[in-house]
C-alpha positions in Angstrom: -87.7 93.8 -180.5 -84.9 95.7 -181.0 -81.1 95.9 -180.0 -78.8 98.5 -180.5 -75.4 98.2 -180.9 -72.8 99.0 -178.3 -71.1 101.5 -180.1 -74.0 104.0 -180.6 -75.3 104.8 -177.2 -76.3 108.5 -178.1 -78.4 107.3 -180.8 -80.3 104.1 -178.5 -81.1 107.8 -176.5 -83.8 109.4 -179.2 -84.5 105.9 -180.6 -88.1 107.6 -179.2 -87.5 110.7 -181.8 -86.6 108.0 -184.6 -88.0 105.2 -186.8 -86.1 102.3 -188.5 -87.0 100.2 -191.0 -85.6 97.5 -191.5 -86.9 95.4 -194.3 -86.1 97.5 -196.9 -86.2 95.7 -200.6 -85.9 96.0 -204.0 -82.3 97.8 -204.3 -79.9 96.6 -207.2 -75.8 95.8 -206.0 -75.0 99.0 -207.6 -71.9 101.1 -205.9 -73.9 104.5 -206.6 -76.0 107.0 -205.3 -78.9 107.0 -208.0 -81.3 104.6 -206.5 -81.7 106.7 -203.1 -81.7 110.1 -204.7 -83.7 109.3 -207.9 -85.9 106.2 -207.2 -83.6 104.9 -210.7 -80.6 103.1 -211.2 -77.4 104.5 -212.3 -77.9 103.1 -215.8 -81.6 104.2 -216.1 -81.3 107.3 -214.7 -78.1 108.8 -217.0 -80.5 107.3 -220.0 -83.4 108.9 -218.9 -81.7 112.1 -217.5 -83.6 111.4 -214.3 -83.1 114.1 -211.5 -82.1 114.1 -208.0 -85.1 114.1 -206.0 -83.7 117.8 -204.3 -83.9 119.3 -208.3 -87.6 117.8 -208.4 -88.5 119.7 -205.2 -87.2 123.1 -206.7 -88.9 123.0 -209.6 -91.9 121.7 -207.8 -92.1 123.5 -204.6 -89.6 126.6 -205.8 -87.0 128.7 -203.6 -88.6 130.2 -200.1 -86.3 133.0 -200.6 -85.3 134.4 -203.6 -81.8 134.8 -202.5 -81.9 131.3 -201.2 -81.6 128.5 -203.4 -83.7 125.8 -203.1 -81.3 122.9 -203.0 -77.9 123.1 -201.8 -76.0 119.4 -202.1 -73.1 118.9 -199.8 -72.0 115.9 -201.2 -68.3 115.9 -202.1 -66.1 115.2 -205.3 -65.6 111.9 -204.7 -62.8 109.4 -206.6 -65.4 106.9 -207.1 -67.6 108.8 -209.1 -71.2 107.0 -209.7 -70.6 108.2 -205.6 -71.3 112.1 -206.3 -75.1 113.5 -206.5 -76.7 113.0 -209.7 -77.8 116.0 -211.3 -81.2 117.8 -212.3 -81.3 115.6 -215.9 -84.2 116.5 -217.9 -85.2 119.5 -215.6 -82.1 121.5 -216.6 -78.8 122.8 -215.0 -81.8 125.8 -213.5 -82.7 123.3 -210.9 -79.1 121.6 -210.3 -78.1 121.9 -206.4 -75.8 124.5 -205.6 -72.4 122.9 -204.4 -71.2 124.4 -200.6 -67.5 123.6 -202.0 -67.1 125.4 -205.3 -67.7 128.0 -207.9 -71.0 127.7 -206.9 -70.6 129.8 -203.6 -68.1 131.3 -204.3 -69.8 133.4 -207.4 -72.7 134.1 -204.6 -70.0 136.6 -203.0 -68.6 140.0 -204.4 -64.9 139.2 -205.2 -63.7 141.7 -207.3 -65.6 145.0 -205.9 -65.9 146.0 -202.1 -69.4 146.5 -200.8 -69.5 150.0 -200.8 -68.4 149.5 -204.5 -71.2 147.5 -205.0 -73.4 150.3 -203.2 -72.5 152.5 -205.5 -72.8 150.7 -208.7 -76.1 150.0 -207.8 -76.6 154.3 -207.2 -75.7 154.4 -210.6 -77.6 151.7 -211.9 -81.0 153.5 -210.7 -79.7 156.6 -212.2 -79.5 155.1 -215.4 -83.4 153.3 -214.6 -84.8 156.8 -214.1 -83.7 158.1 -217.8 -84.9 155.2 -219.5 -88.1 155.0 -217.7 -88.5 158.0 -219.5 -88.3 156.3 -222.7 -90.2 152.9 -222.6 -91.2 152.3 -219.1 -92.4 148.4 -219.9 -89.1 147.1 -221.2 -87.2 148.3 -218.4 -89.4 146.9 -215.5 -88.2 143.5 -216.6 -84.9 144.5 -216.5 -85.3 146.0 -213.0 -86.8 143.4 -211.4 -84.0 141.2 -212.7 -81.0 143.5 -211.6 -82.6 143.6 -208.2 -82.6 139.7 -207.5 -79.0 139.9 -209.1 -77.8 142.9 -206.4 -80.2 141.2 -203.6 -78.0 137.9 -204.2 -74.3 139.5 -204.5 -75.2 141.9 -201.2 -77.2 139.1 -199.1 -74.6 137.2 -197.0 -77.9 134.5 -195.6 -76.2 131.2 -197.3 -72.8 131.6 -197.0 -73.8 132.9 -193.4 -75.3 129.6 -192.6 -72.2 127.7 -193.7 -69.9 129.7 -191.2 -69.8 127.5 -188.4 -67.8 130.1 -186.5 -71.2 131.9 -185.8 -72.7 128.3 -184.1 -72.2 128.4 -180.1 -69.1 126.7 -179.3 -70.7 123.9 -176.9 -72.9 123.0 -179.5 -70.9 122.5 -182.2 -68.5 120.6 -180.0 -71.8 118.3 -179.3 -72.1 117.6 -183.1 -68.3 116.8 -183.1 -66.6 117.6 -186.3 -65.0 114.8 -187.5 -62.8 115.7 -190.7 -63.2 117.3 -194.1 -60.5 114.6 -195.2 -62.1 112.1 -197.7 -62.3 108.3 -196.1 -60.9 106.0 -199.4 -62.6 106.8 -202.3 -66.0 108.0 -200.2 -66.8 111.1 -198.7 -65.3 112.5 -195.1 -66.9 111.8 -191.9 -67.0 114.8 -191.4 -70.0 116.2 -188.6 -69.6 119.8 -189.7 -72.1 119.1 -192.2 -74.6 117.6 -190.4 -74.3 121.1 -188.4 -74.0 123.0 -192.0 -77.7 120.9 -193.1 -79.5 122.6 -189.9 -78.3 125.8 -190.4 -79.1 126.1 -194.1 -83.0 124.5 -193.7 -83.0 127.5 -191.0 -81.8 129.9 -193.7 -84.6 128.9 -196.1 -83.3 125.7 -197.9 -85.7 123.2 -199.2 -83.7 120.3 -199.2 -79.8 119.1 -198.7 -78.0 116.3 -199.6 -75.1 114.9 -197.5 -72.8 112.1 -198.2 -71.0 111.6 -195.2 -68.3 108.4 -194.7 -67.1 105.1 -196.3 -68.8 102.0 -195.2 -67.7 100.1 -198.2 -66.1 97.3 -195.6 -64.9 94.1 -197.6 -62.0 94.2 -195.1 -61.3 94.7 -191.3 -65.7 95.3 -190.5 -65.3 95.3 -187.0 -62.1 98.1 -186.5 -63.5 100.3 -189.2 -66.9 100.0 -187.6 -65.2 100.9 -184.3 -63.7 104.1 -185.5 -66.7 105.3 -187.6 -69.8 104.7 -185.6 -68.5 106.5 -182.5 -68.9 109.9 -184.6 -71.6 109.4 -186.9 -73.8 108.5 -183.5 -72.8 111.3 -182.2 -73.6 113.6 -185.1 -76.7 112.0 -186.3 -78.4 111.9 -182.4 -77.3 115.8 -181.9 -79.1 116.6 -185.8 -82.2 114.7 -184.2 -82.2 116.5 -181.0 -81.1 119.9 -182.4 -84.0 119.7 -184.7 -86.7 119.0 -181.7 -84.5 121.8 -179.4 -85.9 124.2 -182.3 -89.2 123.4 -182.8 -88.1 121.7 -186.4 -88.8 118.8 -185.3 -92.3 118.7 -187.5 -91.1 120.8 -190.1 -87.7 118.6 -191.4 -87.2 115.4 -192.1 -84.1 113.3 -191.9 -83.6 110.6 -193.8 -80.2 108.4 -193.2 -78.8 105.6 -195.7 -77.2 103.7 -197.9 -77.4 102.2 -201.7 -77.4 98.6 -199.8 -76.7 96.4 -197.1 -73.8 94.1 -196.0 -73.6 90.4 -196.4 -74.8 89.1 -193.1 -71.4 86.5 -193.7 -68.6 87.7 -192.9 -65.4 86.9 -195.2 -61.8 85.6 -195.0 -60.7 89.7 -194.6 -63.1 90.2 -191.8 -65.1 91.8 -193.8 -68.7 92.4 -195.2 -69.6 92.5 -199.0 -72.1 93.8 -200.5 -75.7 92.7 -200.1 -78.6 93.9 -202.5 -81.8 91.8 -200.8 -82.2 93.5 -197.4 -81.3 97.4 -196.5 -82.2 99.5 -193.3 -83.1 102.9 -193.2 -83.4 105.7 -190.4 -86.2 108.7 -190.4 -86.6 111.1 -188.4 -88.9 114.2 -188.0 -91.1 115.3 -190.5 -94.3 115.0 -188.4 -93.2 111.4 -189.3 -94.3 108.6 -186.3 -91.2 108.0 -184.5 -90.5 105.6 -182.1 -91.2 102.4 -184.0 -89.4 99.9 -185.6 -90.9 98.6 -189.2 -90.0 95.2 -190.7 -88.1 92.5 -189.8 -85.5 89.8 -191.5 -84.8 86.6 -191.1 -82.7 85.2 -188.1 -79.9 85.9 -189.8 -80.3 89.4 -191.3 -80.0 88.2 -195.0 -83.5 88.5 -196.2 -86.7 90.7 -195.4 -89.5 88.2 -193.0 -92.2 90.7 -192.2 -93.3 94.2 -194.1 -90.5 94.1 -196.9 -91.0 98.2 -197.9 -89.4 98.5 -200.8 -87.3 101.6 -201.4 -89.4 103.4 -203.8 -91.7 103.9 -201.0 -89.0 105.6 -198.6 -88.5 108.1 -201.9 -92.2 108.6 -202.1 -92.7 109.2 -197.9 -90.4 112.0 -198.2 -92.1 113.6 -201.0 -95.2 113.4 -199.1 -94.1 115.1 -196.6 -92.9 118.1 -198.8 -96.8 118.1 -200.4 -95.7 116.5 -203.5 -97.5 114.0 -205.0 -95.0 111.4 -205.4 -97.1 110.0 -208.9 -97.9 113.6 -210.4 -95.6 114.8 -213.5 -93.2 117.6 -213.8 -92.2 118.8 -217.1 -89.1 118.2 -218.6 -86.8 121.4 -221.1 -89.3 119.6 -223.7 -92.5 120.5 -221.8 -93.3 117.0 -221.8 -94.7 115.9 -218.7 -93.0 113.2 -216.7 -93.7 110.9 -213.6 -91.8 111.5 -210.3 -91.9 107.7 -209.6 -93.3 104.9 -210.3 -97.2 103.9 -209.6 -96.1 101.1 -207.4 -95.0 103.9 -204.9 -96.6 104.0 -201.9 -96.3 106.2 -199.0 -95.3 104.0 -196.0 -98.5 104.1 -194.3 -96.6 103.1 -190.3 -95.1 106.5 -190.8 -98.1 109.0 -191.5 
């Protein structure tokens, strides 16, 4: 009972490696990012100081490495700004995502010292342990311990490592595409080299990563903006698929694809769509997820939700299922009072597991 449009041929390939749903329910017509990432609205969650779902998983589940972070977010600086990843809120900047495009990375590398400088300072530095063992042995094991992970981070290339795409094979990254690191409008680029970027950073020890990737904000000219953009993102998003199961990933990451709402099944006097809050769609993949199924249905004419509406709560609390968090258990806030991931009416999407 499905069809597959024209113009993503790649993707109608691993349809077997991928499930859609497509009855997906209870978003607000809010130009934002919060819903998908939080389970919250944009109003909500900057009241609340309700965190990215990536922050939730750091403090939960922790780094894998301690030279790894546990969340890197890819998204952007975008114009429109309720766009951009919300932040850790109540957990504190400790769990914030580390951005692949700013002072974040770049303070991860040595840029005032060589690293034979850096050798050396560290010679010295365990010269100066030795006496002071000496004098109060306890106090300075702390201090060791955190000098270590401080040296281990400044003289461990792994992260910016993975985001050097000039150490991918050449024929594979041309099978991603690239696309462009130019921002579309006010959105983010369509830009493939971060699809490619994701992979490699899971493989380096990253929990979760956040991609926004295109503008599909189409109020004007659907059709020829379609026709440019879905040509790459099929491409990228059926290589991520089948680079995943080429690794033996395919169990252990999930891949979760889209947007704050759908499109008005009408089209306008610009040839355009607008935006449409009752029905959404959604693509997952891996995960030790149940692939090859379609979930849901709409109406004959795509504006409402006809059989299995799944509201998107329950897409938020699949993927923390699959992490091993309880998607109704509490983390604590900088007050130590405990707070619910989401709401009890989360359920796990039972087609999927």
């Amino acid at each position: 009972g499905i069809q597959i449009c024209e113009l993503l041929p790649q993707t109608a390939m691993v349809m077997d490696k991928i499930s859609v749903i497509r009855s997906i329910v209870g978003l607000r017509d809010e130009h934002s990012s919060f819903q998908t990432t939080t389970g919250y609205g944009m109003g909500e969650s900057q009241r609340d100081g309700r965190p990215n779902m990536a922050s939730i998983m750091a403090k939960t589940l922790g780094p894998v490495n301690v030279i790894v972070p546990p969340y890197v977010d890819l998204f952007p600086t975008m114009q429109h700004k309720p766009y951009n990843s919300p932040g850790p809120g109540y957990l504190g900047r400790g769990f914030a995502g580390v951005t692949a495009d700013g002072e974040d990375l770049a303070s991860m590398k040595p840029r005032y010292f060589t690293p034979s400088q850096l050798a050396d300072r560290r010679k010295l530095l365990d010269q100066f342990d030795r006496a002071r063992r000496a004098v109060d042995q306890d106090e300075s094991l702390g201090m060791d311990t955190a000098y270590a992970r401080a040296f281990d981070v400044l003289s461990s290339s792994k992260l910016v490592e993975a985001l050097n795409l000039s150490k991918e094979d050449p024929l594979l990254r041309d099978r991603y595409g690239k696309g462009s690191p130019k921002h579309q409008g006010d959105g983010a680029p369509l830009w493939n080299d971060q699809l490619l970027m994701a992979r490699r950073l899971v493989e380096a020890g990253v929990r979760c990563v956040t991609v926004a990737y295109g503008f599909w904000d189409t109020h004007g000219q659907n059709f020829k903006s379609l026709q440019k953009n879905l040509p790459l993102f099929d491409q990228g998003i059926s290589s991520l698929v089948c680079d995943l199961h080429d690794r033996g990933l395919a169990k252990d990451v999930t891949v979760v694809v889209w947007g704050e709402f759908g499109r008005t099944p009408k089209i306008n006097k610009d040839a355009g769509r607008d935006h449409w809050a009752p029905v959404n769609g959604c693509l997952l993949a891996g995960g030790g997820l149940r692939t090859g199924q379609v979930i849901g249905s709409t109406d004959k004419l795509g504006g409402a939700a006809e059989n299995r509406p799944v509201n998107y709560l329950d897409v938020l609390a699949t993927i923390y299922d699959r992490m091993g968090i309880d998607p109704h258990t509490f983390v604590k806030d900088l007050s130590d009072r405990p707070v619910p991931i989401l709401p009890e009416s989360a359920r796990v999407i039972r087609e999927l597991v």
